[in-house]
PQR file with spaces between the fields and no chain letter, atoms N, CA, C, O and H, PARSE charges and radii, in Angstrom:
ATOM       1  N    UNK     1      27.607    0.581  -19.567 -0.4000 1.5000
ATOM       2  CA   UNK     1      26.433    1.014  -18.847 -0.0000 2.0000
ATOM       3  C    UNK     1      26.436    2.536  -18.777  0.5500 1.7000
ATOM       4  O    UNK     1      27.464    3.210  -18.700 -0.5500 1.4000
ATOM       5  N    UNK     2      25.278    2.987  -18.808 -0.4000 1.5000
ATOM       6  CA   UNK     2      25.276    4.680  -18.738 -0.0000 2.0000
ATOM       7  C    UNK     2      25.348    5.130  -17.236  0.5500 1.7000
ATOM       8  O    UNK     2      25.340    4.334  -16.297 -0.5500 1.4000
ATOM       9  H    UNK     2      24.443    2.440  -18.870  0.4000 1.0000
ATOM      10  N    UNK     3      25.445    6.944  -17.076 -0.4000 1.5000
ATOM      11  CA   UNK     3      26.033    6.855  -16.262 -0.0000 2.0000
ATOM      12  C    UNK     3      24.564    7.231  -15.669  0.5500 1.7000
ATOM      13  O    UNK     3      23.996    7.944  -16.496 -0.5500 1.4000
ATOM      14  H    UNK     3      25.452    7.590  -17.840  0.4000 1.0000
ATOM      15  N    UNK     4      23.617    6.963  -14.334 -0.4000 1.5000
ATOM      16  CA   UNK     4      22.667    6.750  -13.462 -0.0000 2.0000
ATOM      17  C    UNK     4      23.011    7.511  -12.411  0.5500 1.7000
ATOM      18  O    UNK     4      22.657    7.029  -11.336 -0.5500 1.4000
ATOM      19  H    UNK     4      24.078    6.384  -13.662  0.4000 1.0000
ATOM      20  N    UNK     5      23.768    8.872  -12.334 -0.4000 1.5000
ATOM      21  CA   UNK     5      23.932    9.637  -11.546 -0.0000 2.0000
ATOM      22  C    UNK     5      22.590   10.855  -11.388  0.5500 1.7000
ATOM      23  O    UNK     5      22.153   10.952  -10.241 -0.5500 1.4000
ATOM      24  H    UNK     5      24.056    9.264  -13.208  0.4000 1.0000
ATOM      25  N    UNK     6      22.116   11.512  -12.157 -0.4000 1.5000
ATOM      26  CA   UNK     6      21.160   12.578  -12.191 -0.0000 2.0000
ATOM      27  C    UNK     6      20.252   11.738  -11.518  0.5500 1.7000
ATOM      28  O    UNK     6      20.553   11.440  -10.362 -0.5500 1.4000
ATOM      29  H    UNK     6      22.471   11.434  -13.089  0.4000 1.0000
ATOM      30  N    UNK     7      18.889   11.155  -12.130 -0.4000 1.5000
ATOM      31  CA   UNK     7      17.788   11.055  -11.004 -0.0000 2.0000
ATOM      32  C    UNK     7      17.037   11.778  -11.083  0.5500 1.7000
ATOM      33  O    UNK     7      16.130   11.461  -10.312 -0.5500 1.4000
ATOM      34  H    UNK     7      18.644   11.396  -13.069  0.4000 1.0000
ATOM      35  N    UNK     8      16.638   13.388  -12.017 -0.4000 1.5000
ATOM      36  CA   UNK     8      16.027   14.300  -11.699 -0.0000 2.0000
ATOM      37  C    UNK     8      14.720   13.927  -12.353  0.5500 1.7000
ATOM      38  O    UNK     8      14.680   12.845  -12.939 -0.5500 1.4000
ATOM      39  H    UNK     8      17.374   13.645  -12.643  0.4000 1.0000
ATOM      40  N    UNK     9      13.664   14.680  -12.323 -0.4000 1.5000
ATOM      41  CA   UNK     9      12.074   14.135  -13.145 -0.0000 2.0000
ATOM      42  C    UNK     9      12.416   14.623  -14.464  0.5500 1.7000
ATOM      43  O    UNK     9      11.637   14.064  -15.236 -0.5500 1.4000
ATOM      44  H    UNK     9      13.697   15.558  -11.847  0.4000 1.0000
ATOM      45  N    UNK    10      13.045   15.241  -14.984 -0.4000 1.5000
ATOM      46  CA   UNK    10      13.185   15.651  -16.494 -0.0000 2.0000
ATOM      47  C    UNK    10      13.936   14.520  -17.094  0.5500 1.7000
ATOM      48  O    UNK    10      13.593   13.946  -18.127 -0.5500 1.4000
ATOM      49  H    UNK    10      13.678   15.694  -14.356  0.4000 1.0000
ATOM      50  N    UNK    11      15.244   14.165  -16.204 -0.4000 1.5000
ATOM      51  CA   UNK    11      15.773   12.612  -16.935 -0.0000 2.0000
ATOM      52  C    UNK    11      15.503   11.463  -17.118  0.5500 1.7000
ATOM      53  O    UNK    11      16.111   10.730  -17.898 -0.5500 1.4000
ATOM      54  H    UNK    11      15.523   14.632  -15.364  0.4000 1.0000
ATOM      55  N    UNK    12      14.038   10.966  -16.053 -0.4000 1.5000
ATOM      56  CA   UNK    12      13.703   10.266  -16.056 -0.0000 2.0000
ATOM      57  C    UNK    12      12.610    9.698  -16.339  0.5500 1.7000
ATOM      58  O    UNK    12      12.376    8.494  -16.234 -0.5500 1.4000
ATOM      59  H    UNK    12      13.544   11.561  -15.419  0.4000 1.0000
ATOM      60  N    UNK    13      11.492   10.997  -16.915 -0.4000 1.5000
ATOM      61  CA   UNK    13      10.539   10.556  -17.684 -0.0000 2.0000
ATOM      62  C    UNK    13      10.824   11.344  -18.706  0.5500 1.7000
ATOM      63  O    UNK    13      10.363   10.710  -19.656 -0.5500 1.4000
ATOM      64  H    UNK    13      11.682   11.975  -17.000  0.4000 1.0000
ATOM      65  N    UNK    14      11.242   12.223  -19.087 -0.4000 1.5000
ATOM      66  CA   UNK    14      11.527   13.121  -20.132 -0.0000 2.0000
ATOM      67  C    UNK    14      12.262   12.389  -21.477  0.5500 1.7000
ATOM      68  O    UNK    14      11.810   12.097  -22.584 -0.5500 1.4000
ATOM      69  H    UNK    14      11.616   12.738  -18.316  0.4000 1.0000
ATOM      70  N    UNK    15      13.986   12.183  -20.690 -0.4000 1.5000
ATOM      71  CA   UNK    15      14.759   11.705  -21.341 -0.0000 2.0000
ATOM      72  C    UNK    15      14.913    9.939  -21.626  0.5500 1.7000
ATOM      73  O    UNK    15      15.485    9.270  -22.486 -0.5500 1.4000
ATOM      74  H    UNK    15      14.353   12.420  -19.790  0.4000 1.0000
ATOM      75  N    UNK    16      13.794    9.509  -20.003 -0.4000 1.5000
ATOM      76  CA   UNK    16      13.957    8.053  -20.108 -0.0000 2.0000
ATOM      77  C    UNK    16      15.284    7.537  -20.091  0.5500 1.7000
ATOM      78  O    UNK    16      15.691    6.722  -20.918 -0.5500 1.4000
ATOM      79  H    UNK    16      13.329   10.052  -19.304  0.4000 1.0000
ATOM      80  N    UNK    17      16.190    8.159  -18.848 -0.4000 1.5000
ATOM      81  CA   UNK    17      17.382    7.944  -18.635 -0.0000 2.0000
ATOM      82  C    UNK    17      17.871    6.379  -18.127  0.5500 1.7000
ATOM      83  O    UNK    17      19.023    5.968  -18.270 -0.5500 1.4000
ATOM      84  H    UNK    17      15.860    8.822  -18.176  0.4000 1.0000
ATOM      85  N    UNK    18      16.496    5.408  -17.357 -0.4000 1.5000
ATOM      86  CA   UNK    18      16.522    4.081  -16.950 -0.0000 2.0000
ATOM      87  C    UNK    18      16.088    3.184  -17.998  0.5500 1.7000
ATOM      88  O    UNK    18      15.845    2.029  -17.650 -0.5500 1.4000
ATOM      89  H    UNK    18      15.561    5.742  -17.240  0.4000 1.0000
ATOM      90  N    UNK    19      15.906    3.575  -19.531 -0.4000 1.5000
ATOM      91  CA   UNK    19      15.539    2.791  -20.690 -0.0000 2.0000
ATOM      92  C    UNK    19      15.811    1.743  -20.666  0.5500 1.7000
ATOM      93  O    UNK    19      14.961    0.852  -20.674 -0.5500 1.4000
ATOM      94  H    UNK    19      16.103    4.514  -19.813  0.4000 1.0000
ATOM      95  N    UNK    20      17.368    1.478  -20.623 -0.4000 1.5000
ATOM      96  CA   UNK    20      17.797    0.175  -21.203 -0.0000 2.0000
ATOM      97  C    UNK    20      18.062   -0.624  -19.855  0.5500 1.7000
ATOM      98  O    UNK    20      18.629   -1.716  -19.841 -0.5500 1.4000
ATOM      99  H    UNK    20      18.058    2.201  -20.616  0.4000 1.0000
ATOM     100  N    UNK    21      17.535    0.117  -18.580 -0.4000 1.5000
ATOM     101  CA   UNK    21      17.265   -0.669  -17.186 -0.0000 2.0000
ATOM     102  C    UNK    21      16.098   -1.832  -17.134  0.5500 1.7000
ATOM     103  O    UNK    21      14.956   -1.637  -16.719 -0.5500 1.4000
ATOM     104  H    UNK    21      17.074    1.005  -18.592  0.4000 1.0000
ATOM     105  N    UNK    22      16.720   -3.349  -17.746 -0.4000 1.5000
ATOM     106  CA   UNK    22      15.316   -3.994  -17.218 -0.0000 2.0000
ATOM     107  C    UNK    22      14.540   -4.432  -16.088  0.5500 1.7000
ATOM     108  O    UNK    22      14.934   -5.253  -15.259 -0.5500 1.4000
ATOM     109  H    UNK    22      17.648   -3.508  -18.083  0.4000 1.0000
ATOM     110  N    UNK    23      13.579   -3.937  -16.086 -0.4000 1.5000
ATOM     111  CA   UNK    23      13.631   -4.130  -14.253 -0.0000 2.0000
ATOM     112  C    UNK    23      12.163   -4.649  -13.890  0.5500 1.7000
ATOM     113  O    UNK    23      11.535   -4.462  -12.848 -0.5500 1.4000
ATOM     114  H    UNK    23      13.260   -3.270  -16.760  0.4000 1.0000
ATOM     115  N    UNK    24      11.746   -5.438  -15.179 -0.4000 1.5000
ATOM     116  CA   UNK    24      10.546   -6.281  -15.258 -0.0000 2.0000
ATOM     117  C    UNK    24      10.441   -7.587  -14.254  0.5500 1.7000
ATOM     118  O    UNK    24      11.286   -8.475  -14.367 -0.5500 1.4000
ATOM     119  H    UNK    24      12.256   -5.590  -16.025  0.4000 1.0000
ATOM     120  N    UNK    25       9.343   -7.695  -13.227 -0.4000 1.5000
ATOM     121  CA   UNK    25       9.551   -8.734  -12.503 -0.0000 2.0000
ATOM     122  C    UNK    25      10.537   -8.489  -11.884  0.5500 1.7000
ATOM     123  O    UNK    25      11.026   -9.608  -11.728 -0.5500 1.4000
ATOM     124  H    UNK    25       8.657   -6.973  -13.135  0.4000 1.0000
ATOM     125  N    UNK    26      11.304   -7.658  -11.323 -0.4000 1.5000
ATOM     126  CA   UNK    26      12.533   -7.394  -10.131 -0.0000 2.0000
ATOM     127  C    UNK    26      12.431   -6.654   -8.955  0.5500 1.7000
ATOM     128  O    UNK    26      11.447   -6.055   -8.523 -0.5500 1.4000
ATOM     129  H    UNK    26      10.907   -6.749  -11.449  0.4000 1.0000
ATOM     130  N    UNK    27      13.334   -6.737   -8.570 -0.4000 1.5000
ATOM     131  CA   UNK    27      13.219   -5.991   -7.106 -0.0000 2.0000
ATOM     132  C    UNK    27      14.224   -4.791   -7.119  0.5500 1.7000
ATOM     133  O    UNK    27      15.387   -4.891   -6.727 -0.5500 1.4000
ATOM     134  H    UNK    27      14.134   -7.224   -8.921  0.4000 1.0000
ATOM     135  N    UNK    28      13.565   -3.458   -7.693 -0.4000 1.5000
ATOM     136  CA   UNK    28      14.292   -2.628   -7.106 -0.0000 2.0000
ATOM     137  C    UNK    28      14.422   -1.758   -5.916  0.5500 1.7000
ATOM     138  O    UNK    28      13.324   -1.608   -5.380 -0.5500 1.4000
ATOM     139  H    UNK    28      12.621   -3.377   -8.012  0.4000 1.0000
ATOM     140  N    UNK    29      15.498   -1.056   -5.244 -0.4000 1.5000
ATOM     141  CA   UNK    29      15.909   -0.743   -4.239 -0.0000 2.0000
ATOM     142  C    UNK    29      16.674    0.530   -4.929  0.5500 1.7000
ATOM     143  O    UNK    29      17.503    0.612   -5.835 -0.5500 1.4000
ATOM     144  H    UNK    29      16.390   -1.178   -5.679  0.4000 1.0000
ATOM     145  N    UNK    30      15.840    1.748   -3.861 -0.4000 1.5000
ATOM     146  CA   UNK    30      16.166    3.425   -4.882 -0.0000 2.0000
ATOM     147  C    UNK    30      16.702    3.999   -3.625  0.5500 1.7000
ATOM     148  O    UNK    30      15.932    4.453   -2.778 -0.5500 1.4000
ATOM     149  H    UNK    30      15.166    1.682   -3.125  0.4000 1.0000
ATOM     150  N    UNK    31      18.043    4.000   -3.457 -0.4000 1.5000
ATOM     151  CA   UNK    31      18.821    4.884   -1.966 -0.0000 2.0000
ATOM     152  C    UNK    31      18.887    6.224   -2.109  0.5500 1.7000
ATOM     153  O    UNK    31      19.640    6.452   -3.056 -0.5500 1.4000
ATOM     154  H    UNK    31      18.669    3.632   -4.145  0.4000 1.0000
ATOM     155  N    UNK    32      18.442    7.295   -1.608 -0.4000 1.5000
ATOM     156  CA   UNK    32      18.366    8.358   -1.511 -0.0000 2.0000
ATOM     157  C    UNK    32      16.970    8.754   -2.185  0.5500 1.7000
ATOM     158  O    UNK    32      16.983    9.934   -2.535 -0.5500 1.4000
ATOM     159  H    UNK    32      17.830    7.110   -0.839  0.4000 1.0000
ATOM     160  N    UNK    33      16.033    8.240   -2.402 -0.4000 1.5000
ATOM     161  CA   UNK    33      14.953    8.270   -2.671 -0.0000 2.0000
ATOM     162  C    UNK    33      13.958    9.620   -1.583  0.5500 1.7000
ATOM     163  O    UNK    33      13.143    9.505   -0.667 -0.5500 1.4000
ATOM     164  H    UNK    33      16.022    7.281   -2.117  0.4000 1.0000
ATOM     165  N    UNK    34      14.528   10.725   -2.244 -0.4000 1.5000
ATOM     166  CA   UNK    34      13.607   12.144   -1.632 -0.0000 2.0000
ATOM     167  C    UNK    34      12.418   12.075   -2.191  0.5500 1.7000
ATOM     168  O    UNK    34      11.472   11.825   -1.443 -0.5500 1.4000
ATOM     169  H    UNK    34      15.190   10.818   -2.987  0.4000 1.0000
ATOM     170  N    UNK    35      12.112   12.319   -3.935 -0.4000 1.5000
ATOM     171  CA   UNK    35      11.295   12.732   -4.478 -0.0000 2.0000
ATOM     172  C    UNK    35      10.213   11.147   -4.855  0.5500 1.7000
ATOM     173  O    UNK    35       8.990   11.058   -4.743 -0.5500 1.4000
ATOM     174  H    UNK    35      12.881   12.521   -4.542  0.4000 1.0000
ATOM     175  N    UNK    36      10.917   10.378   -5.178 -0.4000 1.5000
ATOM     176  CA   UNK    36      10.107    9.285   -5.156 -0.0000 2.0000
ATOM     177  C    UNK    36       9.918    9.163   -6.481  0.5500 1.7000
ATOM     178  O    UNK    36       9.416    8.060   -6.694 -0.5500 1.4000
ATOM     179  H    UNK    36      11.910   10.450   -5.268  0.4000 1.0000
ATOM     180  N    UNK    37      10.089    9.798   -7.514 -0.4000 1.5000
ATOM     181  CA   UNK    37       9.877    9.550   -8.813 -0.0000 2.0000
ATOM     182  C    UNK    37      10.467    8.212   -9.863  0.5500 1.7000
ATOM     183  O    UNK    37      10.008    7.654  -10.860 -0.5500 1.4000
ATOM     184  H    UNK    37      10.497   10.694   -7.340  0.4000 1.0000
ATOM     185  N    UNK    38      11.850    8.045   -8.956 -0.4000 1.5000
ATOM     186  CA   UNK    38      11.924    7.131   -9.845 -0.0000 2.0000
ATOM     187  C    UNK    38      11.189    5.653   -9.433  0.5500 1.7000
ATOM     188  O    UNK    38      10.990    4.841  -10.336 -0.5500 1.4000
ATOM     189  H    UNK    38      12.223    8.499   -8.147  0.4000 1.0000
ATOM     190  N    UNK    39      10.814    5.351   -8.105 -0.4000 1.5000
ATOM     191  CA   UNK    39       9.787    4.465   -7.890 -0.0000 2.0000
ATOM     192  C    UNK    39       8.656    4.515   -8.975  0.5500 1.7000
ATOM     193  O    UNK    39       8.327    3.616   -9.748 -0.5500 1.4000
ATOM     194  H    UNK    39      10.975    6.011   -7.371  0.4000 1.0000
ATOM     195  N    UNK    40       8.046    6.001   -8.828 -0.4000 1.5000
ATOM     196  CA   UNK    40       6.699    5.403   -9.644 -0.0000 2.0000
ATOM     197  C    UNK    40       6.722    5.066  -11.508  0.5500 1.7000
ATOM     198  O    UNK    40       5.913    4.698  -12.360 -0.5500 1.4000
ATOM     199  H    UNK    40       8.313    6.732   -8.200  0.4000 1.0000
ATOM     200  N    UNK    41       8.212    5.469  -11.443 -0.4000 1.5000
ATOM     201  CA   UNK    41       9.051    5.327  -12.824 -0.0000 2.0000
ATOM     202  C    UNK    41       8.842    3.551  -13.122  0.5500 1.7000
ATOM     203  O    UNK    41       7.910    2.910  -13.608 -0.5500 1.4000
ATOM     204  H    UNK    41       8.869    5.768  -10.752  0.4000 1.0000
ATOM     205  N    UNK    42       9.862    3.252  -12.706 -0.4000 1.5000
ATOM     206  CA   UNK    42       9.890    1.686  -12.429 -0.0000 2.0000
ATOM     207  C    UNK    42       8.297    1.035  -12.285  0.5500 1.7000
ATOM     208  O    UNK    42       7.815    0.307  -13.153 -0.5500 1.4000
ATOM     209  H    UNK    42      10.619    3.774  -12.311  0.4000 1.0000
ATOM     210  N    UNK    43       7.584    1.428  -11.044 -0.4000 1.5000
ATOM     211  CA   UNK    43       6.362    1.072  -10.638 -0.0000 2.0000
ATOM     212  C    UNK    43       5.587    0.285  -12.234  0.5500 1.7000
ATOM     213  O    UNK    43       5.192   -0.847  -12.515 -0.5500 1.4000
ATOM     214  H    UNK    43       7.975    2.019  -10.339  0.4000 1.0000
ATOM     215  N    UNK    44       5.677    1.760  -13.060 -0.4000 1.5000
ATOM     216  CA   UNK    44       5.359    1.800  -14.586 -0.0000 2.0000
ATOM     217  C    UNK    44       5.408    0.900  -15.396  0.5500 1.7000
ATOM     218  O    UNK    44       4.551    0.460  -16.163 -0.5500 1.4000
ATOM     219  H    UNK    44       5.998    2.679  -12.832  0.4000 1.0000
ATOM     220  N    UNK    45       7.165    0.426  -15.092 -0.4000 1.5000
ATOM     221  CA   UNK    45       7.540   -0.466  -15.848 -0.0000 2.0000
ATOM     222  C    UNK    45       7.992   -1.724  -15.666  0.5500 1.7000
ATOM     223  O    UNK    45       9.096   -2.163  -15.986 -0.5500 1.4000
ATOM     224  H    UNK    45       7.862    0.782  -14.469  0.4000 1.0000
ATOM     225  N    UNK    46       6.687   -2.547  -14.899 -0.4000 1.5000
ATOM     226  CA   UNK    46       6.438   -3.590  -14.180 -0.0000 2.0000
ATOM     227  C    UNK    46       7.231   -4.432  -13.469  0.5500 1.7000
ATOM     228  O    UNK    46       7.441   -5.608  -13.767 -0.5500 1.4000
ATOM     229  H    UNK    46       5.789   -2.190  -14.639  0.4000 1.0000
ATOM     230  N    UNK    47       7.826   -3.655  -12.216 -0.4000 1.5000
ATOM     231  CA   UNK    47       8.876   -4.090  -11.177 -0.0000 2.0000
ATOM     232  C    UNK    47       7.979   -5.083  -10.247  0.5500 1.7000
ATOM     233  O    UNK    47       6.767   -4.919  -10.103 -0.5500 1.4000
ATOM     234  H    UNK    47       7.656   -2.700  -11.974  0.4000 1.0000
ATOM     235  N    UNK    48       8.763   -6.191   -9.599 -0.4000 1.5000
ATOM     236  CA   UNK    48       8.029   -6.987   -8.810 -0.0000 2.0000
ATOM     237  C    UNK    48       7.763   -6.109   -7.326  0.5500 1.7000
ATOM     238  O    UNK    48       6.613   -5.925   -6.926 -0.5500 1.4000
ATOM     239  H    UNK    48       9.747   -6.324   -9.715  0.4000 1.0000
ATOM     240  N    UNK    49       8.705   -5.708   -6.733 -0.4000 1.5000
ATOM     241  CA   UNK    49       8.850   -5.250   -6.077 -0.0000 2.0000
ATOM     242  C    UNK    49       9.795   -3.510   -5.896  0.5500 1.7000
ATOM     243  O    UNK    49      10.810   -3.458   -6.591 -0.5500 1.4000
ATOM     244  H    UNK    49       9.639   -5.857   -7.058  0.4000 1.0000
ATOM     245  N    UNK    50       9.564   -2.541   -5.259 -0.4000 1.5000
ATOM     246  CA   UNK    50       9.968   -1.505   -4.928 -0.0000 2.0000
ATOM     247  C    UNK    50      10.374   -0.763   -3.655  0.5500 1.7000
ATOM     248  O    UNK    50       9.595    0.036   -3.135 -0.5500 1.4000
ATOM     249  H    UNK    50       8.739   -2.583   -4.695  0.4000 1.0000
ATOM     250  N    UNK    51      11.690   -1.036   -3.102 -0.4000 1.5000
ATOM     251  CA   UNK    51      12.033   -0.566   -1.930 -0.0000 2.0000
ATOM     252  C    UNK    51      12.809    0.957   -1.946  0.5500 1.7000
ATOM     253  O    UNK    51      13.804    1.305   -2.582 -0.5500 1.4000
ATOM     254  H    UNK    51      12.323   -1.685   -3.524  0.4000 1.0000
ATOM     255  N    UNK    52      12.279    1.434   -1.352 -0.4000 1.5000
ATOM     256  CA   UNK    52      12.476    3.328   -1.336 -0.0000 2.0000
ATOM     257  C    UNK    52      12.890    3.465    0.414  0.5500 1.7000
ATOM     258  O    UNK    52      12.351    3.223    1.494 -0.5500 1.4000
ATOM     259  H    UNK    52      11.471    1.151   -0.835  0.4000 1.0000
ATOM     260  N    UNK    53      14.609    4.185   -0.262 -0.4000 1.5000
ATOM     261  CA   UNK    53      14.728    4.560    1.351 -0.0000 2.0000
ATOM     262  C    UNK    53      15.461    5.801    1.213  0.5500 1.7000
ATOM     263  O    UNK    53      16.379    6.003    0.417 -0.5500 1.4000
ATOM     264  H    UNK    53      15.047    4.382   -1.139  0.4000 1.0000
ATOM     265  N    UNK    54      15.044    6.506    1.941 -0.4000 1.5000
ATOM     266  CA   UNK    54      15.158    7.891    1.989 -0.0000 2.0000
ATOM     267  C    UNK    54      16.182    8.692    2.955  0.5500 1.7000
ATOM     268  O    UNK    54      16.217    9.922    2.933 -0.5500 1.4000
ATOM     269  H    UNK    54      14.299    6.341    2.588  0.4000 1.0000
C-alpha cells in the first residue's frame, strides 16, 4: 500500500495520490480533515457516504 501521509491539494488531484483507493459505494471517514479536499476528492469518485472530522 502507498504511503497516504501528505493529503495536500497538489497530491491529491494533481498527482491522484488516492488512485488505487477504491472507495466506490463506501463509507469514508477523513480525520484531520482542515481543508476538506480530500472529501470532495472521494465525493468525485462515487463514495456512499463521507464523514469529515476536523
Amino acid at each position: 500500500m502507498k504511503d497516504y501521509t501528505k493529503g495536500d491539494i497538489i497530491g491529491v488531484y494533481i498527482k491522484e495520490e488516492y488512485q488505487d483507493v477504491n472507495v466506490k459505494d463506501k463509507t469514508v471517514i477523513d480525520c484531520g480533515a482542515t481543508i476538506r479536499d480530500s472529501v470532495i476528492y472521494f465525493s468525485l469518485k462515487g463514495v456512499k457516504r463521507v464523514m469529515a472530522i476536523a
